[in-house]
N, C-alpha and C positions, 0 to 999 in steps of 0.2 A: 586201284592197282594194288594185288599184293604187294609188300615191298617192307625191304626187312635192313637192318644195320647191322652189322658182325665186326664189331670191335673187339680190345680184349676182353672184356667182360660177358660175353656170349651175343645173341643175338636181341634183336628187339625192333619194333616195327617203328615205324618213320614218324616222329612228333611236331608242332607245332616248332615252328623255328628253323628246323633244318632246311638243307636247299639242294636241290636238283638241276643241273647244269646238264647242257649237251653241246659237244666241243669239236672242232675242225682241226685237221694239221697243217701249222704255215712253218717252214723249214725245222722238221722231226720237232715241235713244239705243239702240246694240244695249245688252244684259245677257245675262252668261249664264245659261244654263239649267241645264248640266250641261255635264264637260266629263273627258276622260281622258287616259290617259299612254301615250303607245307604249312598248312591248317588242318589241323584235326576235322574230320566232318567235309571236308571240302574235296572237290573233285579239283587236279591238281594239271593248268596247261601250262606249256613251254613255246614260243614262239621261238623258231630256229631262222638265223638269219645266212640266206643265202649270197654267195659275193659279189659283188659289185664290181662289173667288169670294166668298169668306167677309170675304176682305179689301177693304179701300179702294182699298190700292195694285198694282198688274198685277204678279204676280211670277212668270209662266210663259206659258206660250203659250198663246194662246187657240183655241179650234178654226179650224182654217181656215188659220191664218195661216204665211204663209211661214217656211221654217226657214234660217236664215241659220249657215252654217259660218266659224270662225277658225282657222288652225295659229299655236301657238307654237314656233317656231324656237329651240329650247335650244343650236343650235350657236352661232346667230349672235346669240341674244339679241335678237330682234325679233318682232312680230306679221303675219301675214299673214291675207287672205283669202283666202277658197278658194272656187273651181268644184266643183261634185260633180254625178254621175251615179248615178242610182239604179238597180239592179238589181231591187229591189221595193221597193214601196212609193210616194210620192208625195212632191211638195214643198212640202204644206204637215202641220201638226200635228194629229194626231186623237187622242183618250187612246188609253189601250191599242196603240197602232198598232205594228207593228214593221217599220222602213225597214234594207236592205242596200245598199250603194253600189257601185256598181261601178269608183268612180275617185274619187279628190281630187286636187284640183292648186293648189297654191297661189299666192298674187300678191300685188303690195304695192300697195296704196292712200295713192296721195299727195293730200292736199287740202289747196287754196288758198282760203283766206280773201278772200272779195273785196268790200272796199266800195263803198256806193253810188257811182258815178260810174264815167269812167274808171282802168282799171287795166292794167300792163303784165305780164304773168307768159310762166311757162313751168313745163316738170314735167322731175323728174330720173326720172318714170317713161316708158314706153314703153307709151302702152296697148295693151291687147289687140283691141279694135276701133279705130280711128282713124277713123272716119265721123265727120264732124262732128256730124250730129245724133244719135250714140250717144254723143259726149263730152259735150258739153251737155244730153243729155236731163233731167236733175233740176234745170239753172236757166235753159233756156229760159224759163221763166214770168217771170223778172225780169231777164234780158240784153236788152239791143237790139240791140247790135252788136258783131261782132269783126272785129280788121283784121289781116294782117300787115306784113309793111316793105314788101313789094312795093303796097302798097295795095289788095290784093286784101280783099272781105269776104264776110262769113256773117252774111246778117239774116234769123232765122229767120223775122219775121212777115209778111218780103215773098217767102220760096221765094228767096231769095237765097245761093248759095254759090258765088261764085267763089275761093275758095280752094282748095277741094278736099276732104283730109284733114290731119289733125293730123299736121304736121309736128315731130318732137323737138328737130332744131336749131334751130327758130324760136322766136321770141319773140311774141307775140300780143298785142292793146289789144282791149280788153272794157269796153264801156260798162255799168253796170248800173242798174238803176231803183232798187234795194235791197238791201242787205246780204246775200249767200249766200256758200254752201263749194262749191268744185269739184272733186267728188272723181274722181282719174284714176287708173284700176285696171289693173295691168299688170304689166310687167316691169321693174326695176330697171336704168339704166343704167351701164357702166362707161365713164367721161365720156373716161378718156386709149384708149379704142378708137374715139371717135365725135368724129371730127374734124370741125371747121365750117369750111367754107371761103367765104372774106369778099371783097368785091370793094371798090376804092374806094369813097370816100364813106360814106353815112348805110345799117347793115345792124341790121336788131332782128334779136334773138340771143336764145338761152335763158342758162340757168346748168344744168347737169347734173351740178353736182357734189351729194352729199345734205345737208352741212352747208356752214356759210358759210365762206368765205376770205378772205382781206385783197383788195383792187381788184387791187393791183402784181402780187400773187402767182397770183391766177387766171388774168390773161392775161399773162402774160410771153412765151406764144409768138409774141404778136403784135409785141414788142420795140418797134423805133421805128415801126412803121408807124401806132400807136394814137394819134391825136389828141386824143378824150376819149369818155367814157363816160358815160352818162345813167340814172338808175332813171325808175322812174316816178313818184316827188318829186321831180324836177329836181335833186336832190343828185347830182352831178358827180366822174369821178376824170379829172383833168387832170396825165400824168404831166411834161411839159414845164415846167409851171409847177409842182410838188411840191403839187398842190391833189388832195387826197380828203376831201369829204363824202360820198360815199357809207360810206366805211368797207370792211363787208364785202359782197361777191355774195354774194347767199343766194336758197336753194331755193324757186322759187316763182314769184320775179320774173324778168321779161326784161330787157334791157337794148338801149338802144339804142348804136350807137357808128358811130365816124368815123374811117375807114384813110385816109390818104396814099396807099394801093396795095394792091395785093391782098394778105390774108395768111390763115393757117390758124392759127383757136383752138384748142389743145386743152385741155383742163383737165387740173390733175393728181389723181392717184389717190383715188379716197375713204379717208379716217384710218379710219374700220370702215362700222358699219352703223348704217341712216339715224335718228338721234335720235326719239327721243316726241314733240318739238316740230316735227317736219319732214312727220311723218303725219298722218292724220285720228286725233283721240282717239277710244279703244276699253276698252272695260273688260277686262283682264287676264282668261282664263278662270280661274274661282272656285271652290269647292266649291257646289253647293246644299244649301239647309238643309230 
């Protein structure tokens, strides 16, 4: 099977150690089903476990239903999702069935928690589609509105999108009717290659680094041109005055801010790979019983 890792360090094909998982949904929850180990040289099965209808609880796949792939990354110590193309077979679960793939490629899923109301975010991922209604597709149902700094908007229930596409330097305000995750599935960025560049006055901006930083220390390269900085709790880093309530920039949120003059953010490097709290939770591939 072709089959490739796309972590932040670029891509790379699947090594001894790492582990392939294929997973079922029991209440909007993947579990796995069944899940195996690569060996270099070795042709690599997965035994998927079908449910057991004898039981109360869903513990396997039910016919029909979509089969959802995970890699775990044993270099870098993280979970990814995977793309896959079949060779034969189909994508969804049938007993006895036996599926060959002709490719996996994996990708990291970053998801943002978003409460009811206005919210300011951003993703330290890069998705793989950036159409706005392919990012938003699973919480259109309870979005109204998203806006960028330019005041441009995406209101899906009026065919409204003057934005465009999902920009990764940007920062976004998302109105929401009710509590959802926005999960944005892609590629990993390396924040000190993807410079933002900022014009006077008021710019909403992302954060691209994968864990949180102190305010001072994520944008230093902006130096004196930074007036002050904003989340979207109005908790403030005002370096002139030595005032941070914000504390630290963290993955997820955007932030708004105000230059003196033009200047370019870069973040610095990420300390490793993106924490358990920075992803969407996933169940660890398991043994089935």
């Amino acid at each position: 099977v072709p089959s490739a890792i796309n972590p932040s360090t670029g891509t790379r094909a699947l090594q001894t150690g790492d582990g392939v998982g294929v997973f079922f949904t029991r209440n909007d929850s993947l579990i796995c089903a069944g899940y195996s180990l690569w060996q270099d040289g070795q042709n690599m099965a997965i035994s998927a476990w079908g449910d057991n209808d004898q039981t109360t609880m869903k513990d396997g796949f039910a016919s029909g239903e979509s089969i959802r792939y995970k890699i775990w990354d044993a270099q870098a110590g993280k979970e990814l999702g995977a793309l896959v193309q079949y060779q034969t077979g189909g994508t969804t679960y049938t007993a006895n069935g036996i599926y060959v793939l002709s490719s996996l490629v994996g990708y990291i899923a970053h998801g943002i928690r978003l409460p009811q109301g206005w919210n300011m975010i951003s993703s330290f991922v890069a998705p793989k589609d950036s159409t706005l209604d392919t990012v938003f597709v699973k919480i259109k149902p309870r979005m109204v509105i998203a806006k960028n700094g330019a005041g441009k908007v995406y209101w899906p229930a009026l065919t409204i999108n003057t934005i465009g596409k999902w920009r990764s330097k940007d920062g976004y305000q998302l109105y929401m009717q009710s509590t959802d995750t926005l999960t944005i599935n892609g590629d990993e960025i390396n924040p000190q290659q993807v410079p933002i560049i900022m014009s006077s006055g008021w710019s909403l901006v992302s954060y691209l680094r994968n864990s949180p930083m102190r305010a001072d220390s994520a944008v230093t390269t902006l130096g004196g041109r930074l007036v002050i900085a904003k989340n979207g709790s109005g908790q403030i880093y005002w370096p002139s005055l030595s005032i941070n309530t914000i504390g630290n920039l963290k993955p997820g949120h955007g932030y708004q801010m105000y230059l003196l003059s033009g200047g370019t953010l870069t973040y610095p490097v990420n300390a490793g790979p993106a924490p358990p709290s920075a992803n969407r939770s996933a169940d660890r591939p398991r043994r089935a019983h």
